[in-house]
N, C-alpha and C positions, 0 to 999 in steps of 0.2 A: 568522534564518528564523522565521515565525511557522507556528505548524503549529495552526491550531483543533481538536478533538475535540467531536463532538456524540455521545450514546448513545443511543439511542433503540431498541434490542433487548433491554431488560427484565434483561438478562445483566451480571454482580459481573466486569469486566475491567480490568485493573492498567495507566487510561488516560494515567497518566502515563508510563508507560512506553514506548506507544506511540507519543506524543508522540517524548520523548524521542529515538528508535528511527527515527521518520520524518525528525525531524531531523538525525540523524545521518547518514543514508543521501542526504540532500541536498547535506550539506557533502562528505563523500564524494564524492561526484558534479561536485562542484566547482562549483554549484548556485547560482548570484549570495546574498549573505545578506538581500536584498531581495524573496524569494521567499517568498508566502505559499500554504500547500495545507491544507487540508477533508479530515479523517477524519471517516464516520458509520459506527457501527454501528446496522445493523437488524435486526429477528427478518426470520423464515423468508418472513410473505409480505410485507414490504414488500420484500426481496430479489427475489423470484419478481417481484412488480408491476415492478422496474426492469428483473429479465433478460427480460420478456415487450417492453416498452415499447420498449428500446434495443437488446435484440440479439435480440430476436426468440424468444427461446428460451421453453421453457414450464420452470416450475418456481423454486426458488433456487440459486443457486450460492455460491464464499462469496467472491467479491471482483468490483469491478466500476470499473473505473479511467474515469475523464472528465475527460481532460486542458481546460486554455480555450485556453491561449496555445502560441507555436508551441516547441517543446522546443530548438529550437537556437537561441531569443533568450536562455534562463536566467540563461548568465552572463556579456552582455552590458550586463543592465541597471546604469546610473549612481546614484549613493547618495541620490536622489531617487525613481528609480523604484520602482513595485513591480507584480510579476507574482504572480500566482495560477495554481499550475502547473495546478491543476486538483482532482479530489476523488477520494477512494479511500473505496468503500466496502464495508464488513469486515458477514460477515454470523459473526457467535459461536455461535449454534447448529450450523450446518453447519461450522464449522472443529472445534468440540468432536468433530463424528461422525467425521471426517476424521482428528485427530487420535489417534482410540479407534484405527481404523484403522490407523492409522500405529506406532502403538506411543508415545507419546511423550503433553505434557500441552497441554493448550487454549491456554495463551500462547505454545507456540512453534509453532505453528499459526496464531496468529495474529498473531506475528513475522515468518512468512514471507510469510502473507500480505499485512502490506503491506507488507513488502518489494517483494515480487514487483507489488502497485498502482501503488507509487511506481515503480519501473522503468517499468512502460508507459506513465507520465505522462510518463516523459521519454523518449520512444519507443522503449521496448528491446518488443522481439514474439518470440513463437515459435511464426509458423506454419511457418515451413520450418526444415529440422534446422540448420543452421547458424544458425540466429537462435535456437533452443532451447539450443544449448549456448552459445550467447556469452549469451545472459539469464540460463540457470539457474545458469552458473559464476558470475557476476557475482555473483548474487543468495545463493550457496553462500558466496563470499568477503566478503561483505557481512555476512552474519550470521554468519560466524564472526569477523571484526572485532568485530561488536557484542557479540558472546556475550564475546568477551575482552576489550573494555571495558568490560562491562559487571558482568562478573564470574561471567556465568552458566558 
């Protein structure tokens, strides 16, 4: 799995790790290894400029998933193919506030977040309660996998 990382939010985040972190959560997922996916981080208003653009909303939020290809071809494709699930992009200012919030530190904040990316890239949602708790359990069991592979 090829996972690119672009940074472009100003903000010191341990991108190897999310790498790492995003690929793991693909093979997990049982995710063809021919699958390539786009992490950006950006500050506050390039975030706000995509949530205004794409979902309408005013302001920044701190994750924003855009899948390309359709999620049930992933692990389909042949050792020629390759797919691009799509892009997760991680805003590090607002996961930092989020995190203050939460009690806990900016990386695992921004573990969960793209955790939680990478799921809607491969169509997990939770608008309705039963699609919250089969995401967020998934995404709970996910990063506690990681956390204990990973050593955290």
């Amino acid at each position: 799995m090829t996972v690119a990382l672009k940074n472009e939010s100003g903000s010191v985040v341990d991108e190897a790790s999310l790498v790492r972190l995003a690929q793991f959560v693909l093979d997990e997922m049982g995710v063809d290894r021919a699958t390539e996916l786009s992490l950006m981080l950006v500050d506050e208003d390039a975030m706000a400029a995509l949530h205004e653009q794409y979902m309408g909303e005013p302001g920044p939020t701190d994750v924003l998933a855009f899948p390309m290809d359709d999620a049930d071809d992933m692990s389909t494709g042949g050792p020629d193919d390759t797919d691009l699930v799509g892009d997760v992009v991680l805003c590090p200012s607002i996961a930092q506030t989020q995190a203050d919030a939460a009690g806990h530190d900016t990386a695992a904040e921004l573990r969960l977040l793209c955790t939680h990316g990478v799921l809607h890239l491969l169509g997990y949602d939770h608008h309705a309660p039963d699609e919250e708790r089969e995401m967020f359990g998934l995404q709970a069991r996910l990063l506690s996998a990681w956390n204990e592979a990973d050593g955290k």
